[in-house]
C-alpha positions in Angstrom: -12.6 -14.9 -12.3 -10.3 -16.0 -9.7 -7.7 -14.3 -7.8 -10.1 -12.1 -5.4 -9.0 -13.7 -2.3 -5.7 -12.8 0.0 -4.3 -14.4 2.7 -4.2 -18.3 4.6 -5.1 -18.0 8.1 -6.4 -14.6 7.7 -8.4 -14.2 4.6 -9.3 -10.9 2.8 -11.5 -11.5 0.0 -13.1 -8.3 -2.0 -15.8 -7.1 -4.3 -17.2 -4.8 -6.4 -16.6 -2.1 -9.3 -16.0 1.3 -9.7 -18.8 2.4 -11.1 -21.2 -0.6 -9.7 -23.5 -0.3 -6.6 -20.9 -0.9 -4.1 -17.1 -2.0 -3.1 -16.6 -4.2 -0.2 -14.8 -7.3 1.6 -15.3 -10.3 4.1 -12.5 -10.7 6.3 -12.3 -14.3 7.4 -10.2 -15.7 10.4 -10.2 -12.6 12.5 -9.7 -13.6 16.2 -12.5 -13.1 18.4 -12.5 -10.5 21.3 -10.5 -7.9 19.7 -11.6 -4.5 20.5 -13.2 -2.9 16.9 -13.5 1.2 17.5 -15.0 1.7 14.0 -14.0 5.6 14.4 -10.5 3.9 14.2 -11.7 2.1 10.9 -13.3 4.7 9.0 -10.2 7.1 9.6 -8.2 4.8 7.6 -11.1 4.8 4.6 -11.0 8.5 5.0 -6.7 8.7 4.5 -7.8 6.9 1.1 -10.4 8.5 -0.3 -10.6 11.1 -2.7 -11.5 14.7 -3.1 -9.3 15.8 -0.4 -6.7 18.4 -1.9 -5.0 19.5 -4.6 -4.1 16.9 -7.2 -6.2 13.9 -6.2 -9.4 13.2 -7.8 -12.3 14.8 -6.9 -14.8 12.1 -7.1 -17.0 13.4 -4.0 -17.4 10.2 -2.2 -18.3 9.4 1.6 -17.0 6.0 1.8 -18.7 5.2 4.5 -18.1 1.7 5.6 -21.6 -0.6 6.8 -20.2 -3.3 9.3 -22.9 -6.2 8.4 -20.9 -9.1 10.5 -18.6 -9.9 12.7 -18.7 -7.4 15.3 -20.9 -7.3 17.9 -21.1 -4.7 21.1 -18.0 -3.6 19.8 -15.8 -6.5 19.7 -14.9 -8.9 17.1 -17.2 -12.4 17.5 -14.4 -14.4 15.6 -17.5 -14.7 12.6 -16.4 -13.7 8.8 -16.2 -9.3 9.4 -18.8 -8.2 6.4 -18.5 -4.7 5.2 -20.0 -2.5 2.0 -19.0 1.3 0.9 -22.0 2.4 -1.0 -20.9 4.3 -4.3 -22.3 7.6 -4.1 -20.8 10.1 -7.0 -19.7 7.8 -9.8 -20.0 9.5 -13.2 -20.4 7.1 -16.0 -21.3 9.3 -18.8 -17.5 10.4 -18.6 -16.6 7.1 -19.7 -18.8 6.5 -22.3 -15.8 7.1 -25.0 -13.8 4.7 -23.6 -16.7 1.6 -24.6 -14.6 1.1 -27.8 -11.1 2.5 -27.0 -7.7 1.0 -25.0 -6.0 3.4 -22.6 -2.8 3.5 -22.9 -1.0 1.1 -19.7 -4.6 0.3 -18.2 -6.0 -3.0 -17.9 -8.1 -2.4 -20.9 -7.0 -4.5 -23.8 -5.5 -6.9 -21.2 -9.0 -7.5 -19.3 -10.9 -7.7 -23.1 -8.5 -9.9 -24.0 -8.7 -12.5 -21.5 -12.6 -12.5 -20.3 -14.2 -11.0 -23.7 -16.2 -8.4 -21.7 -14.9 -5.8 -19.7 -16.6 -2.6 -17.5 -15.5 0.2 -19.2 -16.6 2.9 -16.7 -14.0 3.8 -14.2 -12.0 0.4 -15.5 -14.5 -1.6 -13.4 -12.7 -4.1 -11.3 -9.2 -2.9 -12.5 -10.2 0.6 -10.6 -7.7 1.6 -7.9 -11.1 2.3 -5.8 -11.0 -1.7 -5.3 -8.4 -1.0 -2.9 -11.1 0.7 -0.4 -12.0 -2.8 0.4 -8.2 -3.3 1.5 -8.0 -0.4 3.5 -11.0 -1.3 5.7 -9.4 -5.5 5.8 -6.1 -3.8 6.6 -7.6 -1.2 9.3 -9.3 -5.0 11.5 -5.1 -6.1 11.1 -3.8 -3.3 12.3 -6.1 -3.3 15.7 -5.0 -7.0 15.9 -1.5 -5.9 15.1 -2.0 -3.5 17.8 -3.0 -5.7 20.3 0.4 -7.3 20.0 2.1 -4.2 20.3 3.1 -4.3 16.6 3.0 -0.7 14.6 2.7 -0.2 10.6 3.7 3.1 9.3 4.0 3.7 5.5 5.7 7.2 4.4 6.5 9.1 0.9 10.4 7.9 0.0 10.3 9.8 -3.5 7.5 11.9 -5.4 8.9 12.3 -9.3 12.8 13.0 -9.4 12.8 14.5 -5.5 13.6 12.6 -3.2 12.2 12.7 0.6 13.8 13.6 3.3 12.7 11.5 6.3 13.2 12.5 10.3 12.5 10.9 13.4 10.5 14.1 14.3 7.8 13.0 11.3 6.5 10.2 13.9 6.1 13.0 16.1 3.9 14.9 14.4 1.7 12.3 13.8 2.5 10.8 10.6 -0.5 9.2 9.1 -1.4 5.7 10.5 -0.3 5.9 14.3 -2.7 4.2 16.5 -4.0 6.9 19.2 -6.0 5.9 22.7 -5.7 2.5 22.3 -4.1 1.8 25.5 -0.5 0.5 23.7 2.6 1.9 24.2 4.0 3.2 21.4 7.4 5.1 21.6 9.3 6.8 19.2 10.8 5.0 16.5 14.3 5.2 15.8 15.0 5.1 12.3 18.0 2.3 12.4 16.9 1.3 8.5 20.6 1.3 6.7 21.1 5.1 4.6 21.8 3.3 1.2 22.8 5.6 -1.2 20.1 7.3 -3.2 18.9 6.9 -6.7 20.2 10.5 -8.5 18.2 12.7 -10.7 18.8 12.8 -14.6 18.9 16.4 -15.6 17.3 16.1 -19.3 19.1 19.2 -20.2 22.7 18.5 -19.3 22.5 14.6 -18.7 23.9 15.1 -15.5 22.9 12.7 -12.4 22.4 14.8 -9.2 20.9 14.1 -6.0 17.7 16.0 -5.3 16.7 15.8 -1.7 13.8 17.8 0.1 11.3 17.3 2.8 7.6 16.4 1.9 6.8 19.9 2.6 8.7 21.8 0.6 7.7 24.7 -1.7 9.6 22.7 -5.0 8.3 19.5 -4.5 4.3 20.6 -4.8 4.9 23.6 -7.3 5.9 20.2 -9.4 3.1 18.3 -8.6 0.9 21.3 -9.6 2.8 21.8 -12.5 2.0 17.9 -13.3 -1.9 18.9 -12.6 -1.8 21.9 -15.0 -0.3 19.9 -17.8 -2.7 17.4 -17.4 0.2 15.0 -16.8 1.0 12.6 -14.1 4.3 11.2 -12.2 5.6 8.1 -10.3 6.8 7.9 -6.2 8.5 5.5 -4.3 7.0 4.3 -0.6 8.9 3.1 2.5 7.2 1.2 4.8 8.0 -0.1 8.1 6.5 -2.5 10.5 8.3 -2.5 14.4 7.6 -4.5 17.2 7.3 -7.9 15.2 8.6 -10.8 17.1 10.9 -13.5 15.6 9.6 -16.5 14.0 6.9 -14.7 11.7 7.1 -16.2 8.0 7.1 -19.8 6.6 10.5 -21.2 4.8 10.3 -21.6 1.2 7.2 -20.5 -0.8 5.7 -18.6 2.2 9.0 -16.7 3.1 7.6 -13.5 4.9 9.2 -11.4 2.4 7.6 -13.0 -0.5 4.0 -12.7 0.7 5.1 -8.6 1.6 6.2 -8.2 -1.8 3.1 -10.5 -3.4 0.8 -8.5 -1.1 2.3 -4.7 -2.4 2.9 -5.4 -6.2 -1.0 -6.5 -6.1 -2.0 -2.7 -5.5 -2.5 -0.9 -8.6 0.2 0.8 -10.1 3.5 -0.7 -8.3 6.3 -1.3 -10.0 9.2 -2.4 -8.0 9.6 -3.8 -4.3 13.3 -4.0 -2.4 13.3 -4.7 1.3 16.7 -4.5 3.6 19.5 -3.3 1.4 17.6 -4.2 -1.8 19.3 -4.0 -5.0 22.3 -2.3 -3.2 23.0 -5.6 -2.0 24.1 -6.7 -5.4 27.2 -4.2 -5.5 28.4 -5.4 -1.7 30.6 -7.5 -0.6 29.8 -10.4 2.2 31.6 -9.4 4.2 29.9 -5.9 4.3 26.3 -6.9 3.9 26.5 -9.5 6.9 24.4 -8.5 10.0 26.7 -9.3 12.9 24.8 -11.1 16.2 25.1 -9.2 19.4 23.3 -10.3 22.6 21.5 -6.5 23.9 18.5 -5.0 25.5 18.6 -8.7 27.5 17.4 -11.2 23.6 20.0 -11.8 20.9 19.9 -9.1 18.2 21.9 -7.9 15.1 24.4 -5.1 15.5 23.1 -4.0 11.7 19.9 -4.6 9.8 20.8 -5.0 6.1 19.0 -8.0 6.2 15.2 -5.4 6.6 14.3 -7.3 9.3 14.2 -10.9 7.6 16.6 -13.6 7.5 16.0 -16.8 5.2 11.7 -15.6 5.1 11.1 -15.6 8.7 11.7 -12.7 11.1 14.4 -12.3 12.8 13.0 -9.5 15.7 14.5 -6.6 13.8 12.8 -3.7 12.5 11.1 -4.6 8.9 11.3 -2.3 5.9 11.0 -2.0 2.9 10.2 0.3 -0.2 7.9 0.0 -3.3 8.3 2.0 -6.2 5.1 3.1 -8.2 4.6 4.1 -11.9 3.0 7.4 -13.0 -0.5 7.1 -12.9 -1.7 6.5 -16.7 -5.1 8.5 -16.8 -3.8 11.2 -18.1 -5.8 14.9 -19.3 -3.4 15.6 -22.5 -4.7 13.7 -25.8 -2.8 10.2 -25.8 -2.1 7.9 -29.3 -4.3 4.5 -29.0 -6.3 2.2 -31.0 -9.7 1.5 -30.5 -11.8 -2.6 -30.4 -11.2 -2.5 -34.2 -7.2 -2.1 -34.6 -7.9 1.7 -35.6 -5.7 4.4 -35.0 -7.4 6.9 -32.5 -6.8 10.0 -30.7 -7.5 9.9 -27.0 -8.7 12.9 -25.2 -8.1 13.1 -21.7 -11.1 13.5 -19.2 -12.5 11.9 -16.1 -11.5 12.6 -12.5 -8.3 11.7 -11.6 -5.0 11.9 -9.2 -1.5 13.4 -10.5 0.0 10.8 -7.8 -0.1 7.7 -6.5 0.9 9.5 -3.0 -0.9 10.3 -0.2 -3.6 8.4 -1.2 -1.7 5.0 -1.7 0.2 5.2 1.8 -2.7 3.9 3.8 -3.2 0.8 1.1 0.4 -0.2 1.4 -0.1 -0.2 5.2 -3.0 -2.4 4.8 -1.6 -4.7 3.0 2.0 -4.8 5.0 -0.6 -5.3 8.3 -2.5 -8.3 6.6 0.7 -9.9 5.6 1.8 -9.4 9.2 -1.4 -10.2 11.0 -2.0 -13.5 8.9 1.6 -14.8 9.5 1.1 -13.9 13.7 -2.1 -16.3 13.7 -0.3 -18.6 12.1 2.7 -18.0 14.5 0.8 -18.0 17.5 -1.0 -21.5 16.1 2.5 -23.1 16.1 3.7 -21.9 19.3 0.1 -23.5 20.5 0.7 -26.6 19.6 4.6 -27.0 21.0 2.8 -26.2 24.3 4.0 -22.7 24.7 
């Protein structure tokens, strides 16, 4: 099985199962004599893991990550970084049913279908706890991201049919992947991205579209996510990312266009469904003469008086603030009894069980920054390499 490998000049390749002895990675191509605070490392782990609150799943794990390369007196050696997460509370026997039955929208009849043998407990590789492994590759970027003075913060853009409110003053309070005591300045970041008009909410009542806006914290938006977990239903979100501080000249014309390895790099984690960076599909309803960035010559470089362009202009960037938003599907494990087939084309019921999350959100936000910062991190080696060799 191929396909287990990400990246060119930085290389994330991962392993294991969810329900197998372990899930890990080797992180190849990682400069050497980069400070490694693993504190900093297994706070990103702990963002991700589950059994934290309310609606995620309450598989008790640790996730403790085991550094066994790569680092040494705490500082990257420029050796292949090693590192296992033991599985600790993985419950098979809850999957036993599922030996000769498809879930609906998992990987189940796909994965049968193409190898001839699949894991059936937890959905094996297929399990969203694979993306541990790019959590801990993506915590290494973001200290070499760091380093550079380059930030990755990933926020909740839409849970269901509300839509979030974001503020400067979220950064403020320490949204959730802000690099602390590393020595970096890191100033407040001014949310330039372009207010595109926002998706509406269809009432199924009256058919009426309506906007529906509210902060994360409000009362509404978790009575529905409760309201999801009592029903033993599920429901989709939308994340925006950004990444500040990049310089120009990151990404690769053509096949490696730096917004064609973000959106490769965010459509790989489980679940997502749609990715739009800049002005996204609003662009289609503009005119040129509208959508245009305008150059301007400020703050002492040349910059663009608008950024509709996300940051990017034909795949490489352009020095601009990068953002973008991905759009995830409801999960599909699901506690109310679902219509399936089983190995056998039979007609079965499916009773819901197992521990799962009513939303991709929180616990997706610190994947999305992974990936972003080893899309980032790989194309700023490669960068850097260039720049080398022109003798600058």
């Amino acid at each position: 099985m191929s396909g287990n490998s990400f990246g060119k000049a930085l290389v994330l390749t991962t392993f294991g199962e969810s329900h197998g002895e372990a899930v890990g990675g080797i992180l190849d191509g990682f400069p050497p004599n980069i400070p490694i605070p693993l504190d900093f490392i297994q706070s990103e782990l702990d963002r991700r893991k589950p059994g934290g609150s309310s609606g995620i799943s309450s598989r008790g794990e640790t996730d403790r990550i085991e550094i066994l390369s790569g680092i040494f007196e705490g500082r990257s050696t420029g050796a292949p970084i090693a590192f296992l997460v033991q599985n600790r509370d993985h419950r098979s026997e809850d999957y036993d049913e599922l030996r000769e039955i498809y879930r609906p929208s998992h990987a189940d009849f796909t994965w049968q279908h193409k190898y001839g043998i699949r894991d059936h407990r937890g959905g094996g590789r297929a399990s969203a706890r694979e993306t541990l492994a790019r959590v801990a590759g993506g915590a290494f970027a973001k200290l070499l991201l760091n380093s550079a003075g380059i930030r990755v913060v990933a926020s909740t853009d839409q849970i269901g049919p509300f839509l979030i409110v974001r503020e400067p003053s979220d950064l403020a309070a320490g949204l959730p992947g802000v690099l602390t005591g590393t020595g970096v300045d890191q100033p407040d970041r001014e949310f330039s991205s372009i207010e595109k008009p926002r998706s509406t909410y269809r009432s199924p009542e009256t058919g009426i579209h309506t906007p529906v806006r509210y902060l994360r914290s409000d009362p509404v938006v978790q009575h529905y996510l409760e309201q999801m977990m009592a029903e033993g239903d599920s429901t989709g979100a939308v994340v925006f990312c950004s990444v500040t501080g990049v310089p120009a000249g990151l990404g690769e014309p053509v096949f490696d266009k730096l917004q064609a390895d973000l959106a490769q790099a965010v459509m790989s984690i489980n679940a997502a469904r749609g990715f739009e960076y800049g002005s996204g599909f609003e662009a289609a309803s503009m005119r040129g003469s509208e959508h245009n960035d305008p150059f301007t010559f400020k703050e002492g470089r040349i910059r663009t008086t608008t950024n509709r362009s996300g940051g990017i202009q034909g795949g490489i960037s352009n020095g601009e603030e990068i953002f973008f938003r991905v759009a995830f599907k409801p999960i599909p494990s699901l506690k109310i009894p679902q219509q399936t087939v089983d190995k056998a084309g039979r007609s079965v019921i499916l009773k819901g069980s197992g521990r799962h999350d009513v939303c991709v959100v929180p616990r997706v936000l610190p994947v999305v920054e992974a990936m972003t910062a080893l899309v980032i991190a790989d194309h700023l080696i490669r960068y850097e390499a260039t720049k080398a060799l022109m003798g600058e």
